[in-house]
C-alpha positions as CSV (number, residue, x, y, z in Angstrom):
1,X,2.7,9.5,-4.6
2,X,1.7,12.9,-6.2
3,X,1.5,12.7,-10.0
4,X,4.1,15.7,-10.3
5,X,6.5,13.3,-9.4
6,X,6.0,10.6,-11.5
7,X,5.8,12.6,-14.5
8,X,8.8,14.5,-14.0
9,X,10.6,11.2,-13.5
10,X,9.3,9.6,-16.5
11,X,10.3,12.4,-18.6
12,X,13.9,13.3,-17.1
13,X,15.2,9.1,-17.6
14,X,13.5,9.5,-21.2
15,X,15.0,12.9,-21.7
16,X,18.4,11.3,-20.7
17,X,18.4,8.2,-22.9
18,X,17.4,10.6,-26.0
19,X,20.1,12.8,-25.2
20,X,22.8,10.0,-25.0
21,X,20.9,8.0,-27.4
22,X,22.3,11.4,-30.1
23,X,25.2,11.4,-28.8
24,X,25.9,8.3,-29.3
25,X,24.1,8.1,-32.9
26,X,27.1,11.1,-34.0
27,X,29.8,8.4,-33.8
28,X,28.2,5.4,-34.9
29,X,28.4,4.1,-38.2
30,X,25.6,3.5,-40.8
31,X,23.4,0.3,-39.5
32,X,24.0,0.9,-36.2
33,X,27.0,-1.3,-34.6
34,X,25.5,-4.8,-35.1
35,X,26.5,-6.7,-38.3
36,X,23.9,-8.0,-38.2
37,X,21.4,-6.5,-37.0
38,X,18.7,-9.7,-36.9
39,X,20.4,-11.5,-34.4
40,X,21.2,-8.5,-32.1
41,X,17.2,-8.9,-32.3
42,X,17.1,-11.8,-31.2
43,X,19.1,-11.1,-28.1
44,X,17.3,-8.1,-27.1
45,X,14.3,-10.0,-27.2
46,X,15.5,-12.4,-25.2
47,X,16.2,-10.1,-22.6
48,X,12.9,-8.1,-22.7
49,X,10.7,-10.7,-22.4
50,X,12.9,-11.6,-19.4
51,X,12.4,-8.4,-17.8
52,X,8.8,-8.2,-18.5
53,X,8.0,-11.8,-17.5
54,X,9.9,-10.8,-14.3
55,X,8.3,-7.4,-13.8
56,X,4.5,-9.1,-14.3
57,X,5.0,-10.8,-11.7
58,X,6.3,-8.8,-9.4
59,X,3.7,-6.4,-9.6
60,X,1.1,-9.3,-9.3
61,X,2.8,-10.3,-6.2
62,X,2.3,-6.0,-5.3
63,X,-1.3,-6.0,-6.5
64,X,-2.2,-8.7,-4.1
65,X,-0.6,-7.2,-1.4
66,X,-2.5,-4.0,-2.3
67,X,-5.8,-5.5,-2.4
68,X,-4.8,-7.7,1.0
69,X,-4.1,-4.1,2.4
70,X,-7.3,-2.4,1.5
71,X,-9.6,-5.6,2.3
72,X,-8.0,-5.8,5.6
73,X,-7.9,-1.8,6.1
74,X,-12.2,-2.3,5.4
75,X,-12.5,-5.9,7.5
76,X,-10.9,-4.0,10.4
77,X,-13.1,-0.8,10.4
78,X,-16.8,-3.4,10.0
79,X,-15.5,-5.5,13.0
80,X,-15.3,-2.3,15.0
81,X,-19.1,-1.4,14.4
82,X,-19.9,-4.9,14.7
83,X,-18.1,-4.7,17.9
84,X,-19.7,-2.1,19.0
85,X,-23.0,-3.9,18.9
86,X,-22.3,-6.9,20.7
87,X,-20.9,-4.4,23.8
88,X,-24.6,-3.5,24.3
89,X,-25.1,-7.1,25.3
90,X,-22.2,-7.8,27.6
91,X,-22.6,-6.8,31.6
92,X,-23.5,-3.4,32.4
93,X,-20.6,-3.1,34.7
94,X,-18.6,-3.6,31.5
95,X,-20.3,-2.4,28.8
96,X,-19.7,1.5,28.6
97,X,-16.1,1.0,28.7
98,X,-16.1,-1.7,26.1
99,X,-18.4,0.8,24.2
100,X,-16.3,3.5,24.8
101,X,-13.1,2.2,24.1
102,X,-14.1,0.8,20.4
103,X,-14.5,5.0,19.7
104,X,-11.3,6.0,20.8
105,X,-9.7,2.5,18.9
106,X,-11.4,4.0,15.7
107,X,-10.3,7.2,16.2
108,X,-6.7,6.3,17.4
109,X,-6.6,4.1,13.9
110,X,-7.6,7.3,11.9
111,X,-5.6,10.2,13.9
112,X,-2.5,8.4,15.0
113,X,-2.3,4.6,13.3
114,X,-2.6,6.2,9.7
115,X,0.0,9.0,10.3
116,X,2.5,6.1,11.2
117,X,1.9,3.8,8.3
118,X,2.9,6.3,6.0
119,X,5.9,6.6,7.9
120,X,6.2,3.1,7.9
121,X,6.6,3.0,11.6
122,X,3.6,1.2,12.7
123,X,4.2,-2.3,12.7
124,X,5.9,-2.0,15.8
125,X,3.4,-0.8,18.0
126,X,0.1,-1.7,19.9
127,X,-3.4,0.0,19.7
128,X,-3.3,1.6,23.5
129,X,-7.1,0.8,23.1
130,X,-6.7,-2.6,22.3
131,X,-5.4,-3.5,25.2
132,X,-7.2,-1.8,27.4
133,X,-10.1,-3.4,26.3
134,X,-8.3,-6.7,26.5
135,X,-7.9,-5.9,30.4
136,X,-11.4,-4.7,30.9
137,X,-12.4,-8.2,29.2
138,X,-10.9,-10.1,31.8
139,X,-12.7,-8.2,34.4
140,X,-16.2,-9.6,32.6
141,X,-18.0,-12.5,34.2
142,X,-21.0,-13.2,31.7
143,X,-24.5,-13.8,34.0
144,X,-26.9,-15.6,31.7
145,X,-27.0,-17.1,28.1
146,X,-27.4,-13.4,26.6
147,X,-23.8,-11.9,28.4
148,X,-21.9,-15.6,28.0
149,X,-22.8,-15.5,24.1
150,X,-22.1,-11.6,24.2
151,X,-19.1,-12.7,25.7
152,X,-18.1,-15.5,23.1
153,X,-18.8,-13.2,20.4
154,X,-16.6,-10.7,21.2
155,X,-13.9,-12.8,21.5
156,X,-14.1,-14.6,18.3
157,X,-14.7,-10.7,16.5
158,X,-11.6,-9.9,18.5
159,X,-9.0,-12.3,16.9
160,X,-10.9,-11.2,13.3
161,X,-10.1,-7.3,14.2
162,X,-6.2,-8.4,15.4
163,X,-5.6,-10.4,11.8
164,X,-7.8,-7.3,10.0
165,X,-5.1,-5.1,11.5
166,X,-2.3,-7.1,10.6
167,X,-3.1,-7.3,7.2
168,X,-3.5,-3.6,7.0
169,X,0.4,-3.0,8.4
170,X,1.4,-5.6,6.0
171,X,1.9,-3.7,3.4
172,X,3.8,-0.7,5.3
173,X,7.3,-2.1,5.5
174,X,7.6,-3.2,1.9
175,X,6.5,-6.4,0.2
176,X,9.2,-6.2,-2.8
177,X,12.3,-7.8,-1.3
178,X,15.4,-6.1,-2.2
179,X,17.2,-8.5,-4.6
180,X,14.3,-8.1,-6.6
181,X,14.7,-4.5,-6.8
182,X,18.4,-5.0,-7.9
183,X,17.8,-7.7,-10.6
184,X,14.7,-5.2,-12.0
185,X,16.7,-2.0,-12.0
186,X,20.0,-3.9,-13.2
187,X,17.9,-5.6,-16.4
188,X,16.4,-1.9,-17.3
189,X,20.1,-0.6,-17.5
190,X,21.2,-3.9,-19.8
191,X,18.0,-2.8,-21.8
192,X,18.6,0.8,-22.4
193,X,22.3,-0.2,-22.5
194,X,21.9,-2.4,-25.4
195,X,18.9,-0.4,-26.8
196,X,22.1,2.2,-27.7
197,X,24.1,0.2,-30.0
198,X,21.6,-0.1,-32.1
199,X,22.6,4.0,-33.1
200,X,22.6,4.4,-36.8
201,X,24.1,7.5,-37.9
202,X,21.9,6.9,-41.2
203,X,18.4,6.9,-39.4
204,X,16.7,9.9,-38.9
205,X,17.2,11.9,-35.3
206,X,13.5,11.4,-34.4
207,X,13.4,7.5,-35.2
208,X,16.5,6.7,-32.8
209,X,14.7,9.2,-30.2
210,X,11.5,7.3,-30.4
211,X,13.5,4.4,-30.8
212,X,15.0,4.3,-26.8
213,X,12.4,7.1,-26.1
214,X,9.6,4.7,-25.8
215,X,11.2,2.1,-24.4
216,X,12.4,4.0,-21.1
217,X,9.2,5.7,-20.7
218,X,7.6,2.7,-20.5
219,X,10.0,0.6,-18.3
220,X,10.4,3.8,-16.0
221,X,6.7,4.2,-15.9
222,X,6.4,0.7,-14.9
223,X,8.8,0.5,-12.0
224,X,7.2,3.7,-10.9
225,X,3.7,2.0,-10.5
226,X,5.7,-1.2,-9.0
227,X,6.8,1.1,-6.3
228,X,3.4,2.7,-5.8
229,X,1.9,-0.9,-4.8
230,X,4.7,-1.5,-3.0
231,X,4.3,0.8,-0.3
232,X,0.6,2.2,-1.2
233,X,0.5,4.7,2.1
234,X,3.0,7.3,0.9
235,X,0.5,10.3,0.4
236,X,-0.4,11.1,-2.9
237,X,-3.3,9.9,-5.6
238,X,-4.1,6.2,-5.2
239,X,-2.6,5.9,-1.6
240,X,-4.7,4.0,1.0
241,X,-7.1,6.5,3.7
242,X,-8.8,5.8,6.1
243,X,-12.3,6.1,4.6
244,X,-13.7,2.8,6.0
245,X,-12.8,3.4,9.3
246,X,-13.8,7.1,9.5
247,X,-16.9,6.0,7.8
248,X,-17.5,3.4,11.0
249,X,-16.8,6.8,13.9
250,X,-20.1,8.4,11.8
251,X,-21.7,5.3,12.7
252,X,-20.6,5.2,16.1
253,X,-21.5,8.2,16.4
254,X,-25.2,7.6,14.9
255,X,-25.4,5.0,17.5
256,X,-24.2,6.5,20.3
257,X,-27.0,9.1,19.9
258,X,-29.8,6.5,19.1
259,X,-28.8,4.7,22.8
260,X,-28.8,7.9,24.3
261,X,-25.1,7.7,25.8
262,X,-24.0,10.8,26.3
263,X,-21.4,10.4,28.9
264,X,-17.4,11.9,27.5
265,X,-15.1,9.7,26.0
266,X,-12.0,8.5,27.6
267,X,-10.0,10.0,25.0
268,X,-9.9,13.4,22.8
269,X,-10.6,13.7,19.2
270,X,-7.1,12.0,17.8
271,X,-7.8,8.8,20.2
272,X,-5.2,10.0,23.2
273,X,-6.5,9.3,26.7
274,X,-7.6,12.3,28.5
């Protein structure tokens, strides 16, 4: 997400809680409405650590999904290139199309796969390329130790690309469920809820701001970054790109040149078929 956002989020729910933390400080009596104020304490603290035990691990459980994300998003983009090699050593009646059809993958992951995850809209469809060069693999009929490990190979980096790609959707739809959202977002209101009857008309203006000031910054600030890993492919600084895999098209590219193929692509520049 863009930092504008964020910012102006943070600030608006801490503006808010000041501004009815005031309000609420003209009514209420010296002391603030506890009797006694060291066992109200108690409570809150009770219910902060709650929330913040709860929180931490929620966002580990988003951090790992994160990382699994990226990894995956990296794995998937090094078995293309990897793949890419071991074409040059199936049968030559196979080979160009195998070759060919790990460019247009790459660029179908970078120009149309990508757009899709941040729409979170791409679990529920296929690489066109993929299969295609599932159905030119069945058409393969290895001739020698070379082509029959060639052929081995492949399949083995295969399954690896497929689970690569699967981790890299897995973050797309959410990992967060939603009771967890409800329990977070209803503890953060008991929190600032509480945080108000602890309005003293005899404390200074700026103490009871900073008082629930700092408290909803933070806890805003936090469920912001919880929703950042969450879904980390909503554009915006920190969201996942397709580096890795545009990084392998260079090297496609390199070795494309190097091996002196210079035949067109079956697909244009965003990965469609011609």
């Amino acid at each position: 997400m863009s930092l504008v956002w964020p910012i102006l989020v943070v600030a608006a729910a801490t503006g808010i809680a000041i501004g009815v933390m005031l309000f609420v400080r003209r009514q209420a009596p010296e002391g603030s409405y506890f009797s006694d104020g060291d066992r109200a304490s108690g409570v809150f603290g009770v219910i902060a650590t709650g929330f913040s035990v709860l929180l931490g691990f929620v966002i580990f459980l988003a951090f790992t999904s994160y990382d699994n994300t990226k990894q995956g998003a990296e794995a998937e983009a090094l078995i293309v290139a990897q793949q890419f090699e071991t074409a040059q050593f199936m049968p030559a009646a196979q080979r160009q199309e195998l070759s060919d059809g790990l460019v247009c993958y790459a660029r179908y992951v970078v120009h149309r796969a990508w757009p899709r995850l941040e729409a979170g809209t791409e679990g529920d469809r296929f690489n066109p390329w993929g299969v295609r060069m599932f159905r030119t693999l069945q058409q393969v009929e290895p001739n020698g130790p070379t082509e029959e490990a060639a052929f081995s190979k492949w399949l083995d980096q295969s399954s690896e690309r497929t689970a690569a790609r699967q981790d890299r959707i897995h973050a797309a739809q959410g990992v967060v469920p939603s009771p967890l959202w409800i329990v977070l977002f209803l503890t953060a209101a008991i929190i600032g809820a509480f945080l108000l009857f602890f309005a003293d008309s005899g404390e200074r203006a700026k103490t009871q701001a900073l008082l629930i000031g700092s408290v909803v910054s933070v806890v805003a600030a936090t469920l912001l970054l919880l929703s950042f890993l969450d879904n980390p492919y909503y554009g915006g600084v920190g969201t996942l790109k397709p580096v890795a895999m545009k990084r392998t098209l260079g090297l496609l590219a390199q070795e494309r040149a190097l091996l002196e193929i210079r035949t067109p692509l079956p697909c244009n520049a965003s990965g469609d078929p011609r």
